[in-house]
N, C-alpha and C positions, 0 to 999 in steps of 0.2 A: 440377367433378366430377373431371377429370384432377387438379386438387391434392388432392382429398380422398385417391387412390387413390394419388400417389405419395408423401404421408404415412405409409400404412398397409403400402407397401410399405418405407419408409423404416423405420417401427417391428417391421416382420416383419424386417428385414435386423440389425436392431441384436439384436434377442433372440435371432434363430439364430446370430449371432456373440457371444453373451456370455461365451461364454471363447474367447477369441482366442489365432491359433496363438501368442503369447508367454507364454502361461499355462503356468504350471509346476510338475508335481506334486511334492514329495520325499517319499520316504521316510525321519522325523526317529525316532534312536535314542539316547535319553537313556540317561547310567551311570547308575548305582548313587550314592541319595542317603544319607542316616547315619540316618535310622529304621529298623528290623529289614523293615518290610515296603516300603521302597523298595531294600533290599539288589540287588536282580534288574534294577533298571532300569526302563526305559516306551518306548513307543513310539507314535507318532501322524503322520499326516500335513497335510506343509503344503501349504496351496495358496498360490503366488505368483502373484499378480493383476501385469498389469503397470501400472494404471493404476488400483487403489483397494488399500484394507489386506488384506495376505496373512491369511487365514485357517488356523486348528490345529482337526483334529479329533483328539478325543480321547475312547480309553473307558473310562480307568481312573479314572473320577469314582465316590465315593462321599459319603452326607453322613447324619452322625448325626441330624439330623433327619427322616428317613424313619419312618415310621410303624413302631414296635417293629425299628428297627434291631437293637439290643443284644440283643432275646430271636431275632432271625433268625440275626445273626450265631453267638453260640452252638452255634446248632441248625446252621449250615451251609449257612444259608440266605442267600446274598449276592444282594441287587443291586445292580447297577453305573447306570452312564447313559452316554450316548453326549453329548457335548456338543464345541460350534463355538467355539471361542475367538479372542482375538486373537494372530495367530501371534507378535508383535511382545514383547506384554507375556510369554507364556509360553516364551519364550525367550531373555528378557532373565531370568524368574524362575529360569530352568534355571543360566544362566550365574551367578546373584548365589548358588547355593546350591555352585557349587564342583563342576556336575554333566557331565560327558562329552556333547558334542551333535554328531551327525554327521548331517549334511541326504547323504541319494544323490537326483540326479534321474533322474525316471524316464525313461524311453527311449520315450515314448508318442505315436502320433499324434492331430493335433487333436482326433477323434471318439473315442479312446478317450480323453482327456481330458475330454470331456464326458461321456462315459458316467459313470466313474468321479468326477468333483464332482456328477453328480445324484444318485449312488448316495450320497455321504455327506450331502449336505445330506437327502435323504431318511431317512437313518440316525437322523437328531437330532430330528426332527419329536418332541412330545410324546408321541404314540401310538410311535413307533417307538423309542426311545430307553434304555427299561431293559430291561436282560437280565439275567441270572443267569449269576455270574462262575463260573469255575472257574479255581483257581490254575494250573492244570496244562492241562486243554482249551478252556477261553472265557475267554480274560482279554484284557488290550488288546491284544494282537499278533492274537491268532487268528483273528478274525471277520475285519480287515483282510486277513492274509492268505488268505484263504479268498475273497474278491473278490478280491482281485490274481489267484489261480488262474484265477478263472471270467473273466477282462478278457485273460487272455494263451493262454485256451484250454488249460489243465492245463499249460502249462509250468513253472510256479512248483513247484510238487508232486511233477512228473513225476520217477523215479526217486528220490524221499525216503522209500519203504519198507525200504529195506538197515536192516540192526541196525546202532546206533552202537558195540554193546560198553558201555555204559555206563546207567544207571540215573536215575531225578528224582531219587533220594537224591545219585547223583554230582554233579550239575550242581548240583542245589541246595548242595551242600558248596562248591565253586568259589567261590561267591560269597559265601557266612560264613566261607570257612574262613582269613581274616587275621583276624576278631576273633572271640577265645576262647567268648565269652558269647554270643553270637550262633552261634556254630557247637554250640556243646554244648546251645543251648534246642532248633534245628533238630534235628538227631541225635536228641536225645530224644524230644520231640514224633511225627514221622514214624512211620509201623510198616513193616510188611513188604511193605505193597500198590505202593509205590514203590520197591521195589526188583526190579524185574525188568529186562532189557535193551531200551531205547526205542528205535524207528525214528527216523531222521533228522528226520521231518516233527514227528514226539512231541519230539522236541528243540528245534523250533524257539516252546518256548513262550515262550523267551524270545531278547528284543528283539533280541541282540547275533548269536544265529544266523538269526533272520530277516533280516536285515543282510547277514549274510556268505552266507544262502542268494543274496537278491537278488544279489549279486555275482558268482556263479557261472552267472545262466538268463540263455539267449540264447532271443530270443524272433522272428516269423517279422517281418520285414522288407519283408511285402506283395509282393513279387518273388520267390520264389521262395528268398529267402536267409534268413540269422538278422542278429542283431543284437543288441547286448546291451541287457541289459531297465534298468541304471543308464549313462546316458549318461553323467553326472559327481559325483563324492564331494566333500562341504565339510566340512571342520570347523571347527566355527563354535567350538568350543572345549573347553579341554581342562580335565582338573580337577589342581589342584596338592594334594600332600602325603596325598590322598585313601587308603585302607585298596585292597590291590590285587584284581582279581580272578586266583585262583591257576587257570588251569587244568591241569587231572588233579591236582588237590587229594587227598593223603592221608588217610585217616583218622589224626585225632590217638589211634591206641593205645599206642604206647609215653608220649608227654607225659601220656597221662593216668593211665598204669597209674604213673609216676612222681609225678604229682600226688594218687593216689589213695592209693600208699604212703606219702607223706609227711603224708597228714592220717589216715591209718590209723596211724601209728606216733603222730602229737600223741593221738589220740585214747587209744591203750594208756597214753601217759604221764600222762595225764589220768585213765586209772582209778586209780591212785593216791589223787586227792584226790575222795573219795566224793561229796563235795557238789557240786563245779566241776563231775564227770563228769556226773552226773543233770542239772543243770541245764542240760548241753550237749546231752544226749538229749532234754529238755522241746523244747528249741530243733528240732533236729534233725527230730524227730519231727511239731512241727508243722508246720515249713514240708513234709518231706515228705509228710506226709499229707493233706495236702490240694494240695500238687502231685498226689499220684498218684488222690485222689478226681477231680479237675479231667481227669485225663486217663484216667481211668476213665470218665470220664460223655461226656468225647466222642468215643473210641472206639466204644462199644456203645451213644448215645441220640442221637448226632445225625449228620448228613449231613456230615461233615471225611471223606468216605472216606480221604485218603491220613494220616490218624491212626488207622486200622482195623489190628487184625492186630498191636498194639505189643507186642510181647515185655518191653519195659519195665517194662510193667506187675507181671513177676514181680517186680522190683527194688525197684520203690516204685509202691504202690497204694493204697485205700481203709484197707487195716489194716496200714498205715504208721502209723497215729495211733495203733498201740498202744504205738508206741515211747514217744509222748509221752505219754498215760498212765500205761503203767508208771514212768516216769520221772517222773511226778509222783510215784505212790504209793512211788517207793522215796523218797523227801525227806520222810516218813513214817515215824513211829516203829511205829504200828501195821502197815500194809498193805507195810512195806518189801520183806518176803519176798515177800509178793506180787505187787509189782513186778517183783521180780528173776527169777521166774519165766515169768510175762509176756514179759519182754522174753527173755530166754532161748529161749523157746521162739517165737517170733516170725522170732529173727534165726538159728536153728538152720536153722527148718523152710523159709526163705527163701534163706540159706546154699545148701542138697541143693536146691532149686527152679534155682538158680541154676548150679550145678554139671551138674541134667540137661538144664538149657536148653543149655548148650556142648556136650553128647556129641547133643543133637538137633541143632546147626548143624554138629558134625564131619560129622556124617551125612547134607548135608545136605537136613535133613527140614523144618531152619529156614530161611530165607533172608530176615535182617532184617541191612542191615548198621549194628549197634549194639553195634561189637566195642568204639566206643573209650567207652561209656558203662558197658559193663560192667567196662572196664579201671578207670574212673573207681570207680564203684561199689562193688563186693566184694571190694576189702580191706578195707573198713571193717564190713563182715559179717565176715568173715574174722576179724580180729583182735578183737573181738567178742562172736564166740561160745564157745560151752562148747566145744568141741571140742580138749582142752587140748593134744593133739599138734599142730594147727594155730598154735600160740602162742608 
Protein backbone atom coordinates (compact mmCIF):
# COMPACT_ATOMS: atom_id res chain seq x y z
CA UNK A 1 0.00 0.00 0.00
CA UNK A 2 2.76 2.50 1.09
CA UNK A 3 4.30 1.67 -2.63
CA UNK A 4 1.25 2.07 -4.27
CA UNK A 5 0.92 5.67 -2.75
CA UNK A 6 4.38 6.71 -3.10
CA UNK A 7 4.06 5.84 -6.89
CA UNK A 8 1.12 8.21 -7.25
CA UNK A 9 2.83 10.61 -5.30
CA UNK A 10 5.91 10.20 -7.39
CA UNK A 11 3.47 10.68 -10.59
CA UNK A 12 1.49 13.80 -9.03
CA UNK A 13 5.20 15.32 -8.50
CA UNK A 14 6.43 14.77 -12.00
CA UNK A 15 3.14 16.33 -13.76
CA UNK A 16 3.02 19.37 -11.38
CA UNK A 17 6.68 19.76 -12.37
CA UNK A 18 6.20 19.44 -16.06
CA UNK A 19 7.86 22.59 -17.00
CA UNK A 20 10.45 22.88 -14.87
CA UNK A 21 12.05 25.99 -13.65
CA UNK A 22 14.73 25.75 -16.86
CA UNK A 23 11.77 26.00 -19.29
CA UNK A 24 12.10 28.99 -21.27
CA UNK A 25 9.65 31.15 -22.97
CA UNK A 26 10.83 33.63 -26.07
CA UNK A 27 9.31 35.88 -27.71
CA UNK A 28 10.48 34.85 -31.71
CA UNK A 29 10.27 37.92 -34.30
CA UNK A 30 10.83 36.96 -37.89
CA UNK A 31 11.69 39.78 -40.85
CA UNK A 32 10.25 40.34 -43.71
CA UNK A 33 10.19 37.36 -46.31
CA UNK A 34 10.11 38.20 -50.54
CA UNK A 35 6.17 37.39 -51.06
CA UNK A 36 4.15 40.88 -50.91
CA UNK A 37 2.20 39.23 -48.03
CA UNK A 38 5.26 38.15 -45.94
CA UNK A 39 6.62 41.90 -46.53
CA UNK A 40 5.59 42.76 -42.46
CA UNK A 41 7.23 39.87 -41.00
CA UNK A 42 5.63 37.10 -38.18
CA UNK A 43 5.91 36.54 -34.91
CA UNK A 44 5.35 33.21 -32.58
CA UNK A 45 6.44 31.92 -29.58
CA UNK A 46 9.01 29.35 -28.59
CA UNK A 47 8.98 27.26 -25.76
CA UNK A 48 12.51 25.71 -24.85
CA UNK A 49 12.08 22.57 -23.00
CA UNK A 50 15.35 21.64 -21.28
CA UNK A 51 15.03 18.00 -21.56
CA UNK A 52 12.74 17.26 -24.81
CA UNK A 53 12.21 19.23 -28.57
CA UNK A 54 11.54 23.00 -28.01
CA UNK A 55 8.15 23.76 -29.36
CA UNK A 56 6.80 27.07 -31.90
CA UNK A 57 3.42 28.36 -31.70
CA UNK A 58 2.17 29.85 -34.37
CA UNK A 59 -0.83 31.78 -35.76
CA UNK A 60 -0.28 33.00 -39.08
CA UNK A 61 -1.18 29.51 -40.58
CA UNK A 62 -3.56 29.54 -43.43
CA UNK A 63 -4.35 26.71 -46.08
CA UNK A 64 -6.23 26.80 -49.50
CA UNK A 65 -7.71 23.90 -48.79
CA UNK A 66 -10.26 25.16 -46.36
CA UNK A 67 -13.68 24.80 -47.28
CA UNK A 68 -14.42 27.79 -50.07
CA UNK A 69 -11.13 29.51 -49.11
CA UNK A 70 -10.96 31.61 -52.28
CA UNK A 71 -14.70 32.76 -52.37
CA UNK A 72 -13.98 33.93 -48.28
CA UNK A 73 -10.96 35.34 -49.05
CA UNK A 74 -12.46 37.76 -51.62
CA UNK A 75 -15.23 38.56 -49.54
CA UNK A 76 -12.81 39.27 -46.47
CA UNK A 77 -13.41 36.61 -44.93
CA UNK A 78 -10.04 35.04 -43.41
CA UNK A 79 -9.44 32.20 -41.24
CA UNK A 80 -6.35 31.59 -39.86
CA UNK A 81 -5.37 28.51 -37.29
CA UNK A 82 -3.42 28.54 -34.26
CA UNK A 83 -0.84 25.68 -34.82
CA UNK A 84 2.22 23.89 -32.43
CA UNK A 85 5.24 23.22 -34.46
CA UNK A 86 8.60 22.08 -34.23
CA UNK A 87 10.64 25.04 -33.08
CA UNK A 88 13.79 23.29 -34.45
CA UNK A 89 12.55 22.68 -38.03
CA UNK A 90 10.79 26.27 -38.39
CA UNK A 91 13.64 28.07 -37.51
CA UNK A 92 15.95 26.32 -39.45
CA UNK A 93 13.15 27.12 -42.41
CA UNK A 94 13.29 31.01 -41.28
CA UNK A 95 17.04 30.99 -41.46
CA UNK A 96 17.26 28.75 -45.07
CA UNK A 97 14.71 31.58 -46.49
CA UNK A 98 17.32 34.52 -45.80
CA UNK A 99 14.76 35.77 -42.86
CA UNK A 100 15.76 38.16 -39.67
CA UNK A 101 15.12 35.88 -36.42
CA UNK A 102 15.43 37.50 -32.94
CA UNK A 103 14.42 35.01 -29.99
CA UNK A 104 13.93 37.74 -26.42
CA UNK A 105 13.42 35.63 -23.33
CA UNK A 106 10.95 36.24 -21.16
CA UNK A 107 11.61 37.50 -17.64
CA UNK A 108 8.84 34.94 -16.17
CA UNK A 109 8.48 32.94 -13.06
CA UNK A 110 8.02 29.18 -13.03
CA UNK A 111 4.22 29.58 -12.40
CA UNK A 112 3.82 32.11 -14.96
CA UNK A 113 5.40 29.97 -17.26
CA UNK A 114 3.05 27.52 -16.70
CA UNK A 115 0.32 29.51 -17.02
CA UNK A 116 1.22 30.86 -20.22
CA UNK A 117 2.40 27.11 -22.03
CA UNK A 118 -1.22 25.82 -20.91
CA UNK A 119 -2.73 28.88 -22.20
CA UNK A 120 -0.95 27.99 -25.78
CA UNK A 121 -1.15 24.49 -25.88
CA UNK A 122 -4.88 25.05 -25.15
CA UNK A 123 -4.94 27.71 -28.04
CA UNK A 124 -4.18 24.95 -30.62
CA UNK A 125 -6.67 22.38 -29.49
CA UNK A 126 -8.97 21.69 -32.65
CA UNK A 127 -11.99 23.37 -31.16
CA UNK A 128 -9.85 26.30 -30.26
CA UNK A 129 -7.63 26.92 -32.95
CA UNK A 130 -9.35 29.10 -35.91
CA UNK A 131 -9.97 32.52 -35.65
CA UNK A 132 -10.70 35.30 -37.99
CA UNK A 133 -7.59 37.22 -39.00
CA UNK A 134 -7.49 40.93 -39.27
CA UNK A 135 -4.49 42.28 -41.13
CA UNK A 136 -4.56 45.27 -38.84
CA UNK A 137 -6.44 43.89 -35.31
CA UNK A 138 -6.07 39.94 -34.99
CA UNK A 139 -3.32 38.75 -36.86
CA UNK A 140 -0.23 36.66 -35.37
CA UNK A 141 1.12 39.28 -33.02
CA UNK A 142 -2.27 40.38 -31.36
CA UNK A 143 -3.96 37.67 -29.76
CA UNK A 144 -0.32 36.71 -28.21
CA UNK A 145 0.06 39.82 -27.16
CA UNK A 146 -3.22 40.40 -25.60
CA UNK A 147 -2.19 37.34 -23.15
CA UNK A 148 1.25 38.63 -22.42
CA UNK A 149 -1.13 41.84 -21.19
CA UNK A 150 -3.39 39.64 -19.15
CA UNK A 151 0.05 37.31 -17.70
CA UNK A 152 1.83 40.68 -16.58
CA UNK A 153 -1.23 42.28 -15.22
CA UNK A 154 -1.82 45.39 -18.05
CA UNK A 155 1.81 46.14 -18.09
CA UNK A 156 2.45 45.09 -21.59
CA UNK A 157 -0.33 47.73 -22.83
CA UNK A 158 -0.07 50.13 -20.03
CA UNK A 159 0.48 53.54 -21.42
CA UNK A 160 0.35 52.42 -25.41
CA UNK A 161 -2.83 54.89 -25.93
CA UNK A 162 -0.55 58.18 -26.70
CA UNK A 163 -0.99 58.88 -30.64
CA UNK A 164 2.16 57.73 -32.62
CA UNK A 165 1.55 60.76 -35.20
CA UNK A 166 1.49 58.22 -37.77
CA UNK A 167 -1.10 56.20 -39.83
CA UNK A 168 -1.44 51.90 -41.06
CA UNK A 169 -0.93 53.52 -44.49
CA UNK A 170 2.57 54.93 -42.84
CA UNK A 171 3.78 51.85 -41.32
CA UNK A 172 2.53 49.70 -44.02
CA UNK A 173 4.72 51.98 -46.56
CA UNK A 174 8.08 51.25 -44.23
CA UNK A 175 7.86 48.04 -45.27
CA UNK A 176 7.19 48.07 -49.34
CA UNK A 177 8.58 51.13 -49.60
CA UNK A 178 12.39 49.65 -51.06
CA UNK A 179 10.40 47.73 -53.69
CA UNK A 180 8.67 49.96 -56.28
CA UNK A 181 5.72 47.37 -57.33
CA UNK A 182 4.96 46.35 -54.02
CA UNK A 183 4.74 49.73 -52.60
CA UNK A 184 2.61 51.35 -55.55
CA UNK A 185 0.08 47.96 -55.44
CA UNK A 186 -0.17 48.86 -51.40
CA UNK A 187 -0.78 52.60 -51.87
CA UNK A 188 -3.20 51.91 -54.36
CA UNK A 189 -5.08 49.16 -53.04
CA UNK A 190 -5.54 50.93 -49.36
CA UNK A 191 -8.36 53.92 -49.02
CA UNK A 192 -8.78 56.43 -46.55
CA UNK A 193 -10.00 54.15 -43.59
CA UNK A 194 -6.21 53.82 -42.80
CA UNK A 195 -5.19 56.66 -42.73
CA UNK A 196 -5.93 58.40 -39.57
CA UNK A 197 -3.36 58.68 -36.71
CA UNK A 198 -2.72 55.13 -34.69
CA UNK A 199 -2.15 54.77 -30.84
CA UNK A 200 1.00 53.02 -29.96
CA UNK A 201 -0.79 49.79 -29.05
CA UNK A 202 -2.70 49.97 -32.88
CA UNK A 203 1.03 50.15 -33.96
CA UNK A 204 2.09 47.25 -32.50
CA UNK A 205 0.28 45.06 -35.15
CA UNK A 206 3.35 44.33 -36.36
CA UNK A 207 5.94 41.98 -35.11
CA UNK A 208 9.08 44.22 -34.95
CA UNK A 209 7.00 46.90 -32.57
CA UNK A 210 5.76 44.17 -30.38
CA UNK A 211 9.55 43.37 -30.07
CA UNK A 212 10.66 46.61 -29.30
CA UNK A 213 7.38 47.31 -27.10
CA UNK A 214 8.45 44.00 -25.02
CA UNK A 215 11.86 45.90 -24.62
CA UNK A 216 10.70 48.63 -22.95
CA UNK A 217 7.89 46.86 -19.85
CA UNK A 218 9.20 46.39 -16.70
CA UNK A 219 7.11 44.16 -15.06
CA UNK A 220 6.51 43.58 -10.88
CA UNK A 221 9.26 41.40 -9.47
CA UNK A 222 7.08 39.87 -6.66
CA UNK A 223 8.88 42.13 -3.88
CA UNK A 224 7.83 45.02 -4.18
CA UNK A 225 10.19 46.09 -7.18
CA UNK A 226 10.01 45.97 -11.23
CA UNK A 227 12.08 43.94 -13.48
CA UNK A 228 12.39 43.79 -16.90
CA UNK A 229 9.69 41.65 -18.70
CA UNK A 230 12.95 40.36 -21.66
CA UNK A 231 15.58 38.85 -19.50
CA UNK A 232 17.93 38.29 -22.66
CA UNK A 233 17.81 39.06 -26.65
CA UNK A 234 19.35 36.33 -29.27
CA UNK A 235 19.84 36.71 -32.62
CA UNK A 236 19.72 33.62 -33.95
CA UNK A 237 20.24 35.32 -37.39
CA UNK A 238 20.47 37.89 -39.59
CA UNK A 239 19.27 38.09 -43.39
CA UNK A 240 21.96 39.19 -46.05
CA UNK A 241 21.50 41.36 -49.32
CA UNK A 242 17.61 41.44 -48.18
CA UNK A 243 15.31 44.75 -49.60
CA UNK A 244 15.55 47.10 -46.25
CA UNK A 245 12.89 48.16 -44.08
CA UNK A 246 12.83 52.11 -44.42
CA UNK A 247 11.42 53.70 -41.45
CA UNK A 248 9.39 57.18 -41.76
CA UNK A 249 9.39 56.08 -45.33
CA UNK A 250 8.27 58.83 -47.83
CA UNK A 251 5.64 58.87 -50.03
CA UNK A 252 7.19 58.17 -53.59
CA UNK A 253 5.43 61.72 -55.20
CA UNK A 254 7.88 63.52 -56.89
CA UNK A 255 9.50 59.61 -58.49
CA UNK A 256 6.26 59.19 -59.47
CA UNK A 257 4.83 62.47 -60.83
CA UNK A 258 8.47 61.97 -62.72
CA UNK A 259 7.64 58.57 -63.86
CA UNK A 260 4.23 59.43 -64.59
CA UNK A 261 5.57 62.32 -67.02
CA UNK A 262 7.66 60.34 -68.75
CA UNK A 263 5.10 57.64 -69.89
CA UNK A 264 2.57 60.73 -70.30
CA UNK A 265 5.11 62.31 -72.80
CA UNK A 266 5.89 58.31 -74.65
CA UNK A 267 2.16 58.29 -74.71
CA UNK A 268 1.67 62.14 -76.66
CA UNK A 269 4.49 60.59 -78.83
CA UNK A 270 2.66 57.75 -79.51
CA UNK A 271 -0.33 59.66 -80.77
CA UNK A 272 1.19 60.26 -83.72
CA UNK A 273 1.02 56.78 -85.02
CA UNK A 274 -2.90 56.16 -84.90
CA UNK A 275 -2.73 52.58 -84.81
CA UNK A 276 0.40 51.96 -82.16
CA UNK A 277 -1.71 54.65 -80.07
CA UNK A 278 -5.15 52.76 -79.99
CA UNK A 279 -3.71 49.54 -79.71
CA UNK A 280 -1.80 51.00 -76.52
CA UNK A 281 -5.20 52.27 -75.17
CA UNK A 282 -6.94 48.52 -75.93
CA UNK A 283 -4.04 47.53 -73.71
CA UNK A 284 -4.23 50.06 -71.27
CA UNK A 285 -7.69 49.98 -70.88
CA UNK A 286 -7.98 46.51 -70.04
CA UNK A 287 -5.63 45.92 -67.74
CA UNK A 288 -7.20 49.11 -66.10
CA UNK A 289 -10.44 48.32 -66.19
CA UNK A 290 -10.62 45.53 -64.51
CA UNK A 291 -8.02 46.51 -62.04
CA UNK A 292 -10.51 49.20 -61.06
CA UNK A 293 -13.72 46.66 -61.46
CA UNK A 294 -11.48 44.33 -58.97
CA UNK A 295 -11.14 47.21 -56.61
CA UNK A 296 -14.54 48.52 -57.10
CA UNK A 297 -16.18 45.17 -55.96
CA UNK A 298 -14.11 45.04 -52.89
CA UNK A 299 -14.35 48.29 -51.76
CA UNK A 300 -18.25 48.45 -51.68
CA UNK A 301 -19.10 44.14 -51.64
CA UNK A 302 -16.82 42.67 -49.41
CA UNK A 303 -15.48 42.87 -45.81
CA UNK A 304 -11.36 44.39 -46.90
CA UNK A 305 -12.58 47.40 -44.64
CA UNK A 306 -9.21 48.99 -44.87
CA UNK A 307 -9.73 48.99 -48.95
CA UNK A 308 -13.23 51.10 -48.02
CA UNK A 309 -13.33 54.90 -48.71
CA UNK A 310 -10.54 54.40 -52.06
CA UNK A 311 -10.54 57.73 -53.71
CA UNK A 312 -8.68 55.85 -56.34
CA UNK A 313 -11.43 54.62 -57.47
CA UNK A 314 -11.98 58.27 -59.20
CA UNK A 315 -8.76 57.40 -61.30
CA UNK A 316 -9.38 53.90 -62.57
CA UNK A 317 -12.67 52.01 -61.98
CA UNK A 318 -15.36 49.99 -63.58
CA UNK A 319 -15.65 52.45 -66.67
CA UNK A 320 -12.01 52.33 -67.17
CA UNK A 321 -12.92 49.55 -69.69
CA UNK A 322 -14.30 52.18 -71.72
CA UNK A 323 -10.96 53.19 -72.66
CA UNK A 324 -10.55 49.84 -74.03
CA UNK A 325 -13.49 49.74 -75.96
CA UNK A 326 -13.29 52.88 -77.43
CA UNK A 327 -9.95 51.87 -78.39
CA UNK A 328 -11.10 49.03 -80.06
CA UNK A 329 -13.83 50.88 -81.94
CA UNK A 330 -11.38 53.53 -83.04
CA UNK A 331 -9.10 50.53 -85.01
CA UNK A 332 -12.36 50.70 -86.91
CA UNK A 333 -13.22 52.16 -90.11
CA UNK A 334 -16.83 52.53 -89.24
CA UNK A 335 -17.23 53.35 -85.25
CA UNK A 336 -13.77 55.17 -85.40
CA UNK A 337 -15.36 58.51 -84.40
CA UNK A 338 -17.01 56.81 -82.07
CA UNK A 339 -14.43 55.65 -80.38
CA UNK A 340 -12.72 58.87 -80.33
CA UNK A 341 -15.55 60.37 -78.59
CA UNK A 342 -15.95 57.71 -76.15
CA UNK A 343 -12.63 57.95 -75.07
CA UNK A 344 -12.76 61.78 -75.10
CA UNK A 345 -15.15 62.14 -73.00
CA UNK A 346 -14.33 59.42 -70.49
CA UNK A 347 -10.84 60.88 -69.96
CA UNK A 348 -12.17 64.77 -69.81
CA UNK A 349 -14.96 63.90 -67.37
CA UNK A 350 -12.32 61.91 -65.18
CA UNK A 351 -9.61 64.57 -65.92
CA UNK A 352 -12.20 67.57 -63.71
CA UNK A 353 -13.20 64.34 -61.30
CA UNK A 354 -9.55 64.35 -60.56
CA UNK A 355 -8.72 67.85 -60.39
CA UNK A 356 -11.88 68.29 -57.55
CA UNK A 357 -10.63 65.29 -55.81
CA UNK A 358 -7.06 67.65 -55.03
CA UNK A 359 -9.18 70.99 -54.12
CA UNK A 360 -11.34 68.37 -51.61
CA UNK A 361 -7.89 67.10 -50.02
CA UNK A 362 -6.42 70.94 -50.11
CA UNK A 363 -9.50 71.33 -47.92
CA UNK A 364 -9.02 68.81 -46.19
CA UNK A 365 -12.39 67.24 -46.65
CA UNK A 366 -10.28 64.16 -48.10
CA UNK A 367 -7.84 62.40 -46.14
CA UNK A 368 -6.54 59.53 -48.32
CA UNK A 369 -2.72 59.57 -48.53
CA UNK A 370 -2.61 58.62 -52.30
CA UNK A 371 -0.74 61.76 -53.42
CA UNK A 372 1.95 59.53 -54.94
CA UNK A 373 -0.61 57.51 -57.07
CA UNK A 374 -2.15 60.49 -58.29
CA UNK A 375 1.26 61.84 -59.21
CA UNK A 376 1.62 58.55 -60.99
CA UNK A 377 -1.75 58.69 -62.68
CA UNK A 378 -2.78 62.11 -64.25
CA UNK A 379 -0.47 63.10 -66.54
CA UNK A 380 -1.46 60.46 -68.63
CA UNK A 381 -5.19 62.09 -68.31
CA UNK A 382 -3.72 65.06 -68.63
CA UNK A 383 -1.92 64.80 -71.87
CA UNK A 384 -4.69 62.95 -73.25
CA UNK A 385 -7.35 64.84 -73.16
CA UNK A 386 -9.25 67.41 -75.33
CA UNK A 387 -8.32 70.08 -73.25
CA UNK A 388 -6.05 71.67 -75.96
CA UNK A 389 -4.46 74.44 -73.66
CA UNK A 390 -3.41 71.64 -71.23
CA UNK A 391 -1.15 70.22 -74.18
Amino acid sequence: MKSKILILLLLFSTFTQLYSSETKIYLATIGPGDDIFLRWGHFAIVVDYPEKKDLLFDYGNFSFSQDEFVPNFIKGIMTYLKLRKSADYELRAYTLENRDIILQELNLTPKQVDIYIEKLLNEVKPENRYYQYDHYYNNCVSQMSDFLDNLTDGEFYKGTSKLTGRSFRDLSRDYVSSNYLYNTLIMFVLGSKVDYNITQKESMFLPDYTAKRADEVYISNGNGGKKPLVRDKIILNRSKGRDPVIVNAKPKVVLNLIIGSILALISLGLSRFRKVSNIMQVLVGLIFGLAGSLLFFMSFFTEHYYIHNNWNLIMINPLTISLFISGVLKLTKRFKNLGYRISSLYIDSTLLLIAFMLVLKATGLIVQGNGEIIALIAPLYLVNSSFKLLR
